[in-house]
C-alpha positions as CSV (number, residue, x, y, z in Angstrom):
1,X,3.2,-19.0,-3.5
2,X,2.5,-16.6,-6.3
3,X,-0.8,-14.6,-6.1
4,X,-0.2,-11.4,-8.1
5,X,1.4,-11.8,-11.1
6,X,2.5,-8.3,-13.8
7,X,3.7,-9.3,-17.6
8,X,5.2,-6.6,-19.6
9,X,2.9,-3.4,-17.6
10,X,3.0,-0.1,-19.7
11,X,1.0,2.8,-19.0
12,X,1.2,5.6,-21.3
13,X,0.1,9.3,-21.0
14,X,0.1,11.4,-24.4
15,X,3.8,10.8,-24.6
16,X,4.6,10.2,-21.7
17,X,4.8,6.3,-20.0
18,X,4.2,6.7,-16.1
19,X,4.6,2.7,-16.6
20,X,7.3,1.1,-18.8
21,X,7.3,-2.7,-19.6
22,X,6.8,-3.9,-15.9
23,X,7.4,-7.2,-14.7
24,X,7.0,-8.9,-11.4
25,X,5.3,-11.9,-9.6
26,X,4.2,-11.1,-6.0
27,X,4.3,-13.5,-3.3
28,X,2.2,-14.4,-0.1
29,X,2.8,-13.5,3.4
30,X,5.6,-10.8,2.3
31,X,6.1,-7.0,2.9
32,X,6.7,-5.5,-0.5
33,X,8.1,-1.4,-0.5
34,X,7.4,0.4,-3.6
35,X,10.3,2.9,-3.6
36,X,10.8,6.2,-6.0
37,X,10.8,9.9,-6.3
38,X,8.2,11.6,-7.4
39,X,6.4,10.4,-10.4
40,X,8.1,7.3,-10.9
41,X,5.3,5.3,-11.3
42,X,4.7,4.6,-8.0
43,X,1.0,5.2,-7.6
44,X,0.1,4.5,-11.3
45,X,0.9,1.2,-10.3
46,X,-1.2,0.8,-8.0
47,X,-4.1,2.3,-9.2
48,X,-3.4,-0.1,-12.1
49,X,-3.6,-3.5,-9.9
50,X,-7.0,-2.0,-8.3
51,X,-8.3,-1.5,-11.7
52,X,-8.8,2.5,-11.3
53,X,-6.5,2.9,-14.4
54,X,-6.5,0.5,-17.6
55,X,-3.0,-0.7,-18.6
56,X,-1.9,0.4,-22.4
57,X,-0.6,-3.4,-22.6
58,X,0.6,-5.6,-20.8
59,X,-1.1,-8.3,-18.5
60,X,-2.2,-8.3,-14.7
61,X,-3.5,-11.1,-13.1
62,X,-4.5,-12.2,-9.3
63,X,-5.2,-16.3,-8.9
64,X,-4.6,-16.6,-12.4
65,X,-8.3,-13.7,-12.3
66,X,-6.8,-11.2,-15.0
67,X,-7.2,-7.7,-13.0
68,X,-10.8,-5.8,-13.5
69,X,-13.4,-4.5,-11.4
70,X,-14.5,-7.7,-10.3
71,X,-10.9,-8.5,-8.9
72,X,-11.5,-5.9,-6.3
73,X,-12.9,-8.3,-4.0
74,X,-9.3,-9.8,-3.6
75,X,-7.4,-6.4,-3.2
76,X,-8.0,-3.4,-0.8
77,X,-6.1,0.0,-1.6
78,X,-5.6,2.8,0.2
79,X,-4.8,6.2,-1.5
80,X,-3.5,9.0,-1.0
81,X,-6.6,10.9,-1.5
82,X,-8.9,11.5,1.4
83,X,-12.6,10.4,1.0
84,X,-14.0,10.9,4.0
85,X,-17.1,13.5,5.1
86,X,-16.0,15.4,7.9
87,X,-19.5,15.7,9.4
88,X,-19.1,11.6,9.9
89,X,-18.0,10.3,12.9
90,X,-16.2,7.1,12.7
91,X,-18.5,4.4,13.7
92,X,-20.6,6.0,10.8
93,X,-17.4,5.7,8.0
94,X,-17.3,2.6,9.8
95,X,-21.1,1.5,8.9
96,X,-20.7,2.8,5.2
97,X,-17.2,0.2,4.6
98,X,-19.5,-2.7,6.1
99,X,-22.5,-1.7,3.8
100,X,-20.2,-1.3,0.7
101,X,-17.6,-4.4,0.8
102,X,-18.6,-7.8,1.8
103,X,-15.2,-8.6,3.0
104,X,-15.3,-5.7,5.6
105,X,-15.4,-7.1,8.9
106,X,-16.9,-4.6,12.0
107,X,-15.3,-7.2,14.4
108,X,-11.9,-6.7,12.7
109,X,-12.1,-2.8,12.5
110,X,-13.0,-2.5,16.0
111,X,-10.3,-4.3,17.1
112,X,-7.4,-2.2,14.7
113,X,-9.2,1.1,16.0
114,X,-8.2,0.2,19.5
115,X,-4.9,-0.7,18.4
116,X,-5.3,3.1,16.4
117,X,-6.3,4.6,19.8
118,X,-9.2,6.2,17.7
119,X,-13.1,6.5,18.9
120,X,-15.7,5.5,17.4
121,X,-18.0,8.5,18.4
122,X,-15.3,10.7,17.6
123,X,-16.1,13.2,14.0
124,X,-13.8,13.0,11.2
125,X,-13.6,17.0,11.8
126,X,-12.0,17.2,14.7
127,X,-9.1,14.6,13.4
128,X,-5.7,15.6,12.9
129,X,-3.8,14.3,10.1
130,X,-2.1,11.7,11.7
131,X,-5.5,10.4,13.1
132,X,-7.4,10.5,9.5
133,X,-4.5,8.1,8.1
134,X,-5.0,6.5,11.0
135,X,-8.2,5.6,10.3
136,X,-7.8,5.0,6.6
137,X,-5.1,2.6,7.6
138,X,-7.9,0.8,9.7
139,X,-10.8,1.0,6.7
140,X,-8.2,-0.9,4.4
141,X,-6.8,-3.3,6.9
142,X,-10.5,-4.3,8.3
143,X,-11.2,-6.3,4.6
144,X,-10.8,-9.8,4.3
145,X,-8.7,-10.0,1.6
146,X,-5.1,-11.3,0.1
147,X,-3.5,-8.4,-1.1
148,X,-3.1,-5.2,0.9
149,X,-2.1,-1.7,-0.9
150,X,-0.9,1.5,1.3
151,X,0.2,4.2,-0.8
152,X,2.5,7.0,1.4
153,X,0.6,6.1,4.8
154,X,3.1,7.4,6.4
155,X,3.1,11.0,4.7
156,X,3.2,14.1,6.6
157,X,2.2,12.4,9.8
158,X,3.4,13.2,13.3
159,X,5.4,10.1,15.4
160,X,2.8,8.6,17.1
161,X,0.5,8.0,14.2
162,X,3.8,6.9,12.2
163,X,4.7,4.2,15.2
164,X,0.8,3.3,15.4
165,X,0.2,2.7,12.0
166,X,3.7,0.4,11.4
167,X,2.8,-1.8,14.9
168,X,-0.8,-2.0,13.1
169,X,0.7,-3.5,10.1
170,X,3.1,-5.6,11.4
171,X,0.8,-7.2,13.3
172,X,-2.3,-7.9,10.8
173,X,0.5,-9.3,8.2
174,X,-0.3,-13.2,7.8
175,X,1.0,-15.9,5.4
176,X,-2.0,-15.9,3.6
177,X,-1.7,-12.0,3.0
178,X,0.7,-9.7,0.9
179,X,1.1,-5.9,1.8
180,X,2.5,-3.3,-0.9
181,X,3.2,0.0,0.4
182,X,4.4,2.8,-1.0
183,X,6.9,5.4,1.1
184,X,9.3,8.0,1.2
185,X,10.0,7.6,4.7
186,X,12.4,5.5,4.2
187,X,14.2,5.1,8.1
188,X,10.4,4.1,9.5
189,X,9.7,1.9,6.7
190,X,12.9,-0.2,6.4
191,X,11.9,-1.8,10.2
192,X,8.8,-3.9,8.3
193,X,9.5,-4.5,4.9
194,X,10.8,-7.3,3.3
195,X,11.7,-6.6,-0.2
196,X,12.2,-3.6,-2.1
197,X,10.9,-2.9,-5.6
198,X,13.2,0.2,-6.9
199,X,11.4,2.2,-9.9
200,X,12.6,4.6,-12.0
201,X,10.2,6.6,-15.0
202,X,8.3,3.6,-14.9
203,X,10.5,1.0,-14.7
204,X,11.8,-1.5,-12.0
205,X,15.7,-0.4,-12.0
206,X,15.8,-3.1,-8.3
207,X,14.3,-5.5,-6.6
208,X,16.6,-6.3,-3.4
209,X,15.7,-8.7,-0.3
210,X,16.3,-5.7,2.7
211,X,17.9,-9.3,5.0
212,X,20.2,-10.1,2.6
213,X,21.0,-6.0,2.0
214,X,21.6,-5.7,5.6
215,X,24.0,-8.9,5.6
216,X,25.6,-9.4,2.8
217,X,26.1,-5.3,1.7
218,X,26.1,-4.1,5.4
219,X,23.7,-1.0,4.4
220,X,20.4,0.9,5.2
221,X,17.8,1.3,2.8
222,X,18.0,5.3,2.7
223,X,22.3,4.8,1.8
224,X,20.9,2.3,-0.9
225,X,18.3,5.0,-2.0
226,X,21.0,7.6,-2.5
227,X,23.2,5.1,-4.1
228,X,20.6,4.1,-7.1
229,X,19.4,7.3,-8.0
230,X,22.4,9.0,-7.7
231,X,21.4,11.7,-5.0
C-alpha cells in the first residue's frame, strides 16, 4: 500500500534545480536507498518530504495529507546535522524527544539504546562519532510513526557503529513502516535495502528492485553505481 506519494517535485535555487520534475509513490513495509553523488538532490529531498524546504511546484502528499508542518507527526528525519548539547547526557536528550514529539516512546528508546550499547548517564561529550549517530539513529527510530528518514547514517563511522546501527534498523522495519535512507556506503547498505532510487541533478535516472538486480543481472549495487554514472 501506497503512503507517500511525490507528483512532478522541482526545487529550484536561483538557477539552479537541486530537484527536477520528481516522481514517485512510496510503499509500506519497504527499505527504500536514496543513491547519488554529491549534490544530486539527495538531501533536498528529504528535507522537502519533512517540510524544512517548500517545493517550487509539484505536489507531496502522505495518506492522501498534502506535506506541511502538520504532516510531521507521520514522518521522523534524521539529518546529517548534529543538534545535540554536549553538556547533555543521554537520558536528558532522551527527556527533551519525549517532551517535544507525542509519538516518542521512552519504552521504545530504551530498548534501541541497549541494542546501541549506549548509556543513558553517559554525556554527549565524551561520545565518539560513531556513538553520536548512534544515538541519533535511536532519537528517530524511538517515534511512532510510518515513514522513517536516515540521511548518510552511516558517514564517517567506525565498524561497530556501522554493524549496530544496520542490525537496529533491520530489526525496527515493520509492514506498517517505510524507511528511506540516504548512503554512500554502498557495500554496508546493499545488505538491508530493498529498492534503489538512482538520482542524478535532481532527477530519478533509476529505480531498480536490489532482488531482482542480484538475480536476474547477477550484480552488486556498487558495480551498478559505477555502471549509471559512468565512474
Amino acid at each position: 500500500m501506497e503512503n507517500l506519494i511525490i507528483s512532478n517535485l522541482t526545487k529550484g535555487y536561483f538557477k539552479k534545480r537541486a530537484l527536477n520534475n520528481f516522481s514517485y509513490s512510496f510503499k509500506k513495509g519497504m527499505v527504500y536507498g536514496l543513491i547519488g553523488p554529491n549534490g544530486s538532490g539527495k538531501t533536498t529531498l528529504m528535507k522537502t518530504i519533512y517540510g524544512l524546504v517548500k517545493a517550487t511546484k509539484g505536489n507531496l502528499s502522505i495518506n492522501n495529507d498534502k506535506i506541511s508542518f502538520k504532516t510531521r507527526k507521520n514522518i521522523a528525519f534524521m539529518p546529517t546535522e548534529d543538534v545535540f548539547m554536549s553538556s547533555l547526557t543521554v537520558l536528558q536528550v532522551l527527556n527533551f524527544y519525549n517532551d517535544t514529539f507525542e509519538d516518542f516512546s521512552l519504552e521504545k528508546a530504551h530498548q534501541i539504546l541497549e541494542n546501541m550499547k549506549l548509556s543513558l548517564d553517559e554525556k554527549i561529550e565524551t561520545f565518539s562519532t560513531g556513538m553520536r549517530m548512534r544515538l541519533k539513529v535511536t532519537l528517530c527510530l524511538a517515534r511512532n510513526v510510518e515513514f522513517y528518514m536516515f540521511d548518510e547514517p552511516l558517514n564517517g563511522i567506525d565498524v561497530i557503529s556501522k554493524d549496530l546501527i544496520k542490525n537496529t534498523i533491520i530489526s525496527m522495519t515493520t509492514k506498517d513502516s517505510t524507511i528511506l535512507i540516504s548512503s554512500h556506503a554502498l557495500n554496508e547498505m546493499e545488505l538491508i535495502l530493498e529498492q534503489v532510487l538512482f538520482l542524478n541533478e535532481g532527477s530519478l535516472i533509476k529505480d531498480i528492485n536490489l532482488e531482482e538486480l542480484r538475480d536476474t543481472e547477477n550484480k552488486s549495487l556498487e558495480s551498478l553505481y559505477w555502471e549509471v554514472y559512468n565512474v
